[in-house]
DRENDO-76017 format. One record per atom (N, C-alpha, C): x, y, z. Coordinates in steps of 0.2 Angstrom, whole numbers, plus 5000, padded with zeros to 4 digits. Example, Ala and Ser with C-alpha at 12.3 -4.5 7.8 and 13.67 -1.06 7.14 Angstrom:
506649725039506249785039506649845039506449895035506849955036506450005039
//
This chain:
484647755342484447815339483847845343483947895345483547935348482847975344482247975347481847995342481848095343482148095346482248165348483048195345483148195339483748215335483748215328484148235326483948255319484148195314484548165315484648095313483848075310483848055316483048015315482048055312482348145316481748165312481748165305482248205302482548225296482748155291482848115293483448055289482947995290482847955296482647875296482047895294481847925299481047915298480647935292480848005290480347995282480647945278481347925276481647885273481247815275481247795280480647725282480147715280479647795281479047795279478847785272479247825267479047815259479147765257479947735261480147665256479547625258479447615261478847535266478347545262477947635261477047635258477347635248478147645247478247615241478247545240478447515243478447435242477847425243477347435248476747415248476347425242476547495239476047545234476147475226476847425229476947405222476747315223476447305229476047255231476747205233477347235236477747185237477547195248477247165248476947145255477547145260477647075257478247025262479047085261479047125255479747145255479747215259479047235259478947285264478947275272478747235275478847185281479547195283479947155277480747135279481047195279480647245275481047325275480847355281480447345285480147365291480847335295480747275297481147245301481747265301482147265295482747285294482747335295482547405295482447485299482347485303481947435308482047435313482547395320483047345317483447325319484047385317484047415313484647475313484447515315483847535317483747575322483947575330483747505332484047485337484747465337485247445334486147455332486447515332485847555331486347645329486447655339486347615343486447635350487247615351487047505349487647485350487547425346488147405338487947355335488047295337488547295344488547225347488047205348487547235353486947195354486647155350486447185342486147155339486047065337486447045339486546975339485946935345485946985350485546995357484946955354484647015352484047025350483746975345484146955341484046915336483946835338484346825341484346735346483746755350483746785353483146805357482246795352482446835348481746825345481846745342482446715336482346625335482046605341482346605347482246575352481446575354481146625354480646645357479946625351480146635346479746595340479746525338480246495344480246425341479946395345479846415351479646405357478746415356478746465355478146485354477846435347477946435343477646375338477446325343478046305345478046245347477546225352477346265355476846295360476246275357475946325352475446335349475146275346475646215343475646175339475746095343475646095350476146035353475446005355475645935355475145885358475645845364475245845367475645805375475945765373476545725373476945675374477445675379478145685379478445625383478645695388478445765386478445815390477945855389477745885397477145915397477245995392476746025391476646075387476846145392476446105397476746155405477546175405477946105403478746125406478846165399478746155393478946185389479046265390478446295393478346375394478546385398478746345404479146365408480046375408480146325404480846335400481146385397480346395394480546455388480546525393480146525397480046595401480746575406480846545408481646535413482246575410482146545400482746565398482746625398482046655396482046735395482446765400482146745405482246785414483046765415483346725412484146725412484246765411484146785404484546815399484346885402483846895404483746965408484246985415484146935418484646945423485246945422485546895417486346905417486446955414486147005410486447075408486247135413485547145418485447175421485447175426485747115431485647105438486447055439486747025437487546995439487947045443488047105441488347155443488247175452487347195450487047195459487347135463487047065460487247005463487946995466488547005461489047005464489347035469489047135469489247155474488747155480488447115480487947095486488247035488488546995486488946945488489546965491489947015487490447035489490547055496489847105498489647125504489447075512489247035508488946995514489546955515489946915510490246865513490946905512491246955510491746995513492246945508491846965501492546925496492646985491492946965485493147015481493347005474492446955471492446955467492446985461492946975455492747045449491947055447491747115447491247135442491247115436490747115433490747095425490547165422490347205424490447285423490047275414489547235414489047215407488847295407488747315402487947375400487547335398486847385399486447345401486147345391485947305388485847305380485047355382484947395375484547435376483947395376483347415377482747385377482647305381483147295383483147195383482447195389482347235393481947235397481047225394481047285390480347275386480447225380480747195377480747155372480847085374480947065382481147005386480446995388479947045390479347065393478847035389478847075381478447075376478346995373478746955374479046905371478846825377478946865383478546805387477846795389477746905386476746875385476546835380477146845374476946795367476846735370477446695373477446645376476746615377476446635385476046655389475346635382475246685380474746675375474946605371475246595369475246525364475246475368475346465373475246415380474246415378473946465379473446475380473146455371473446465367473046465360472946515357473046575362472746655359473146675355473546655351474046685344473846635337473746665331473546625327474046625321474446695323475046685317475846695318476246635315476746595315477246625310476946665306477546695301478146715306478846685304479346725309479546815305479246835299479446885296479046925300477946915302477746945305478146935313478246895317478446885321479046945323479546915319479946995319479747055320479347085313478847125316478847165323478347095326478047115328478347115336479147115336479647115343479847185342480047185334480547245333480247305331479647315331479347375327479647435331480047495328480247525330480047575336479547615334479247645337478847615344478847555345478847545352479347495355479647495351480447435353480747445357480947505360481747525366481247555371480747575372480347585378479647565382479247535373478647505377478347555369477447545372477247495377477447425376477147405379477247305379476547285375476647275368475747235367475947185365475347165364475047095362475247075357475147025354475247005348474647005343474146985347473546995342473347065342473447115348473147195347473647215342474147195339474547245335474747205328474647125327474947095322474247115314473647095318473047095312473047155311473347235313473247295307473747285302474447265304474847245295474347215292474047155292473847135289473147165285472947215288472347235283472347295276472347265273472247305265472447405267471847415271471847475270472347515274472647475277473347485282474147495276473847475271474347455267474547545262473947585264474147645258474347695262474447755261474447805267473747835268473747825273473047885276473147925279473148005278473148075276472948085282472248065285472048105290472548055298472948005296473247975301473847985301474148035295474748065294474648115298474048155299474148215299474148215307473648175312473648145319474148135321474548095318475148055320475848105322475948165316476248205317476148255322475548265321475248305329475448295335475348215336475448195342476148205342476648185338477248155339477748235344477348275339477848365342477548395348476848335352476648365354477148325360477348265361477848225364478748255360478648265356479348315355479448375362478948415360479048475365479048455372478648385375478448375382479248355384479748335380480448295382480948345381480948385374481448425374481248495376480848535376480548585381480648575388480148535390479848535396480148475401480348415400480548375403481448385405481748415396482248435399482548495404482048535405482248575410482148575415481748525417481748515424482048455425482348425419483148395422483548425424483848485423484448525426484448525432483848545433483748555442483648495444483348435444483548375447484048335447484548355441485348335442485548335447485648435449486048475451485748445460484948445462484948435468485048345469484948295466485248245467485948235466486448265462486748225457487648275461487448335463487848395462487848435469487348435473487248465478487348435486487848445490487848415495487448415501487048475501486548505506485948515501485348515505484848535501484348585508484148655506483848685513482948635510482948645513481748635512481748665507481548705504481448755499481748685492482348695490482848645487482648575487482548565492482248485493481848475487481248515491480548515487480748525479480948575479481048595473481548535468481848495472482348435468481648385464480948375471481048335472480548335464480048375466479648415461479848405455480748445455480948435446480848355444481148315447481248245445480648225444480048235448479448225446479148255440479148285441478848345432479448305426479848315428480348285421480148205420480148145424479948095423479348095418478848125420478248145419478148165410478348215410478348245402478948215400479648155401479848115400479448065395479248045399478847975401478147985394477648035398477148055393477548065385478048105385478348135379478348085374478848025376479047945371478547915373477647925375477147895374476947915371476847975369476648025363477048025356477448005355477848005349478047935348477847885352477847815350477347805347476547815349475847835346475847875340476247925341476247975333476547935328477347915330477747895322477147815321476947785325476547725326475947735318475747785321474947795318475047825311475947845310476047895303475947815295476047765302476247675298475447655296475047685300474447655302474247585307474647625312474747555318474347575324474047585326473747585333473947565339474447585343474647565348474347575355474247525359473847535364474047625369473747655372473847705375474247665384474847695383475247685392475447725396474847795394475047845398474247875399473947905404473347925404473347965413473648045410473648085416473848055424474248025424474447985430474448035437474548065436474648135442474048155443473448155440472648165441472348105449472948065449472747985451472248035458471847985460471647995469471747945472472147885471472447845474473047805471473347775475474047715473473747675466473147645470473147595461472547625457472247695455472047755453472747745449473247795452474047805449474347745442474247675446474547625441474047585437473547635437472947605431473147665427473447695426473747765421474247765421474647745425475547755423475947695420476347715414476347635411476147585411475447585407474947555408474947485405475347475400475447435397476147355402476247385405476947375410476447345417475947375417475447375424475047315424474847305416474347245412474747175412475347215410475747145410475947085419475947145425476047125430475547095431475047135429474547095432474047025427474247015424474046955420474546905420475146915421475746875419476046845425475946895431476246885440475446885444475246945444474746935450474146875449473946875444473346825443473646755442474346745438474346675441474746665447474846705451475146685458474246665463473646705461473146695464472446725464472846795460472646865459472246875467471346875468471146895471470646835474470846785473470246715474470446675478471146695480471146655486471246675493470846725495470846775501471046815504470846845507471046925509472046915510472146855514472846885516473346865509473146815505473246805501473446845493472846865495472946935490473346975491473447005497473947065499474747055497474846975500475246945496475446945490475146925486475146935478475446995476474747045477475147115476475547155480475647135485476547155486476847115483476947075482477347045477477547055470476947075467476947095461477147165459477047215464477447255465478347265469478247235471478947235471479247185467479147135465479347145456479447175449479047225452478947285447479547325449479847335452480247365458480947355453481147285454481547235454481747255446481147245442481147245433481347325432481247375437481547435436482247455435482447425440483347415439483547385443484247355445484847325449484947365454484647375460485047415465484247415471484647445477484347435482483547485481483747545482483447575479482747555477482947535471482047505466481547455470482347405473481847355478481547395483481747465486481547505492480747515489480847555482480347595479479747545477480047485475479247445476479247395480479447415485479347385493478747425494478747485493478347555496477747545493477947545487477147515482476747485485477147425486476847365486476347375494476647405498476347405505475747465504476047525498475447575497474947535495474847485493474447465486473947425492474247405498474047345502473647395507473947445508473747505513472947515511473047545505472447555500471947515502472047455500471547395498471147385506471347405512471247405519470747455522470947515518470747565520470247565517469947555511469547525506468847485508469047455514468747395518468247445523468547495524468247515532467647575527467547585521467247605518467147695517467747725520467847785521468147805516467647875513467947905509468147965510468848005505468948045511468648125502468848205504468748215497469148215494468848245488469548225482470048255482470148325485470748355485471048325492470848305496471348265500471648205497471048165494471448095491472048125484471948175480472448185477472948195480473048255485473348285490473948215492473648175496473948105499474148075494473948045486474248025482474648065480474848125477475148145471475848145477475848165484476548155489476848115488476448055489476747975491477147965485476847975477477147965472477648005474477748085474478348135473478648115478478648075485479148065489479548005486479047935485479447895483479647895476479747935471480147975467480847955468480847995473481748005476481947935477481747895478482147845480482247805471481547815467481647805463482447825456482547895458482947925455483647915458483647915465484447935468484947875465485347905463485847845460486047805466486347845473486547805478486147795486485847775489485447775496485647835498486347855498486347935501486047995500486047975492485648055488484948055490484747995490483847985492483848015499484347975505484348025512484248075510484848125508485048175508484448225503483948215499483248245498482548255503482748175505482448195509482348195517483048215519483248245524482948305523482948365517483048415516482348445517481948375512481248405512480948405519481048355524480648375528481148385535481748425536482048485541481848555539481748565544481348645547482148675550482548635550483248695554483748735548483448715542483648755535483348775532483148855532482448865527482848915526482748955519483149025518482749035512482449115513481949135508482249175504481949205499482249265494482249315497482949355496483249415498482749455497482349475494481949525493481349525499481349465502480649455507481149495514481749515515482049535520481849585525481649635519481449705522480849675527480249665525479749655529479849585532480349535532480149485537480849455542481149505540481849515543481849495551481349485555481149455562481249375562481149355557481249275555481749265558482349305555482949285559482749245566482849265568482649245577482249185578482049135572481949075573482249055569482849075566483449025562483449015554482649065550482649055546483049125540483549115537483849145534483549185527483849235523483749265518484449265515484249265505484549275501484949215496484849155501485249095497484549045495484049095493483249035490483749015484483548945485483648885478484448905476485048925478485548945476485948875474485748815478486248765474485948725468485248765467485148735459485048775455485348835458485548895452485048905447484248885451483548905445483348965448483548995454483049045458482249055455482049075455481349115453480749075449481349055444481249015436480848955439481248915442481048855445480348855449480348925452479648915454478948915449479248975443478848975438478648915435479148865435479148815429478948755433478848735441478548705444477648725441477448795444476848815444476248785437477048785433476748785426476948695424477048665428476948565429476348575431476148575438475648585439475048595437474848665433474548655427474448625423475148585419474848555416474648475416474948475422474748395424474048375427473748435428473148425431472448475427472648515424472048555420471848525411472048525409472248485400471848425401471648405397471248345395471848305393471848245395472348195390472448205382472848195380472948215370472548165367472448095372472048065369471248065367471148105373470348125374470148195370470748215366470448285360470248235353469848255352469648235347470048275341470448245338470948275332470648305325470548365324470148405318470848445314471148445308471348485306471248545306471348605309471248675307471748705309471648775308472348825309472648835313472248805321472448825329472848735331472548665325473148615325473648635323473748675316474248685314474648725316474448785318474848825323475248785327474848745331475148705338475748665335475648635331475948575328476648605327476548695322477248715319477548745324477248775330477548785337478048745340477748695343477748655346478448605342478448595336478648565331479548615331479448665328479948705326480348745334479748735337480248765346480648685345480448645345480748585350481448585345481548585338482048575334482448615335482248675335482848735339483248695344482848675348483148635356483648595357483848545348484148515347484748485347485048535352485848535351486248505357485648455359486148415366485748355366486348305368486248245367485648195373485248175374484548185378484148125377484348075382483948015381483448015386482747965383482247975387482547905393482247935400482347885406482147825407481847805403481547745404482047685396482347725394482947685391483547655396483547675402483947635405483747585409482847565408482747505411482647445407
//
């Protein structure tokens, strides 16, 4: 179920809301919980009800494991192999549904055989809830988890509103607000917040994010040529739409979150502001970012065991990030790049030079938008084939209207009248670029307005709110549901 359709605005979700603060309002705690959980596993079934079995052995498994952890005195096996076991099996179970398919035709390739695909989909969310589950691990290894309820436990895998996309939290940042009293009734000023936030992430997905899908389709997906103009313009869309994709189901995960009175950590925080690579992934999927670095970079070494050592690590750790992105070369490409950005930085860093800011943004917000593309292109070719376009000079072709006056171009190969024609945005696209950039860069974070009830919220709210439900009429999953 999509949080962006009418099914879920209109029908689950108030429906969710009343049942749960009714059950509480009549002191049934535990049956409120179970009614949580169980809206929230049919929330995630309304995609595909096969999986749900997934999900389910997945969390037994990871709760027995995790007790057992929390609870275990050394005997005839170390406490160490236990969490190793438990983290192995996770990382199976991820790879057999996300990665057999890559594997096999990467075998099939090297050794020139021609074995069947398993042609799996991939189970919604298996990625973040496989993630979530070996921080639990990871923590009860250490002692940092104090409660064992498998009802909150479930909970605390399955809660909707961050379930199929993130963020990835903890167990103790998000278990002990069910548990507080005042959590239990609704609060008015945290309905009112939540709602704010949510349409304000409704509009960033179904506004704004979906129409610079069109044109990122159309130049990676649709287009056999792309002139310079087009390139940019492809490359731009995919980046703005990621963007207010991304932001949007951050924004409406935090809103329906807070309608519960649940605070969820922030994993988004103006990432295209960044002045550097790791500036960028201390704001972008921040909760995904925390996780690498606590669960891969620190215990491979983190920074303590020297300069070459560390570079190590975090490339590593970013090209793992890479890997967890999707099954294909691609992603291994796209955090191979990172990983070597991130190593470039920390070098350059050394020599004590600083450059200004609008250079350093300049240089980061590129490296991002170029390695984009590789991010996005379904096949090695479409990622050539962008950014072939973006940077050849033997294809440029301006608007028919610049002709009268610059019709001398000619004569250095550059044409008039076909500007942007194979994304069929002419003009609009540059409007709607102009107006990314703005917003990616001038607005304060949502998070950093201090939220006051008055008529220019509500205004915004019914705007923003009633534009997007108009918008409704086409089926529109967020991108990060397919990792």
């Amino acid at each position: 179920m999509l949080f962006n359709s009418y099914e879920f605005i209109f029908a689950f979700l108030p429906a969710t809301f009343f049942i749960y603060f009714y059950l509480n309002q009549k002191n049934l705690i535990d049956i409120s919980k179970g009614f949580l959980v169980f809206s929230s596993l049919f929330f995630y079934s309304w995609w595909n009800i096969v999986y749900l079995p997934l999900i389910l052995v997945s969390m037994f498994f990871n709760y027995s494991i995790g007790t057992t952890l929390s609870k275990y005195k050394e005997n005839l096996v170390s406490k160490k192999s236990i969490l190793i076991f438990g983290i192995i099996c996770n990382i199976i179970l991820l790879g057999y549904f996300k990665y057999s398919d890559f594997f096999i035709e990467n075998y099939n390739t090297v050794f020139n055989t021609n074995s069947n695909l398993l042609n799996l989909a991939l189970p919604l969310a298996i990625s973040f809830f496989t993630f979530q589950q070996i921080a639990y691990l990871v923590d009860s290894y250490r002692n940092e988890t104090s409660e064992y309820n498998f009802l909150n436990y479930s909970l605390f895998v399955t809660f909707f509103p961050q379930l199929i996309a993130g963020p990835i939290v903890h167990h103790k940042e998000m278990m002990p607000q069910f548990s507080q009293n005042k959590n239990k009734s609704m609060i008015y000023q945290n309905i009112a917040t939540g709602l704010f936030i949510f349409s304000i992430g409704l509009f960033k997905k179904v506004i704004i994010a979906d129409t610079f899908a069109v044109w990122a389709t159309k130049g990676f997906d649709i287009a056999t040529t792309l002139n310079v103009f087009e390139a940019w313009a492809t490359s731009l869309s995919y980046t703005f739409q990621l963007y207010f994709d991304f932001s949007g189901y951050a924004d409406m995960a935090i809103g329906i979150a807070l309608l519960f009175n649940i605070r969820l950590p922030i994993n988004f925080n103006s990432p295209y502001k960044a002045l550097s690579i790791q500036d960028f992934w201390r704001r972008w999927h921040m909760t995904l970012s925390r996780f690498l670095r606590d669960y891969i970079y620190i215990p491979l070494g983190g920074n303590k065991k020297g300069d070459f050592r560390t570079y190590v690590n975090l490339f590593a750790t970013f090209l793992i990030g890479g890997i967890w992105h999707g099954a294909g070369w691609t992603f291994v490409f796209w955090g191979t790049i990172h990983g070597l950005g991130i190593v470039i930085h920390k070098l350059w860093n050394k020599f004590g030079v600083k450059l200004w800011k609008w250079v350093a943004w300049l240089l980061t917000f590129n490296f991002i938008n170029i390695t984009w593309v590789f991010f996005r292109a379904k096949e090695w070719d479409d990622a050539i084939k962008v950014l072939k376009g973006m940077f050849s000079l033997d294809h440029i072709v301006l608007p028919q209207f610049l002709s009268n006056k610059f019709l001398w171009l000619n004569q250095y190969g550059i044409e008039f009248g076909g500007f942007l024609y194979n994304l069929q945005g002419g003009l609009n696209i540059i409007v709607w670029i102009c107006i990314g950039f703005f917003l990616i860069l001038i607005p304060k974070n949502i998070y950093q307005y201090k939220f006051k009830s008055s008529s220019l919220t509500l205004f915004i709210f019914i705007f923003c709110f009633i534009f997007s439900i108009t918008q409704l009429d086409k089926y529109s999953e967020f991108l990060y549901f397919q990792f």
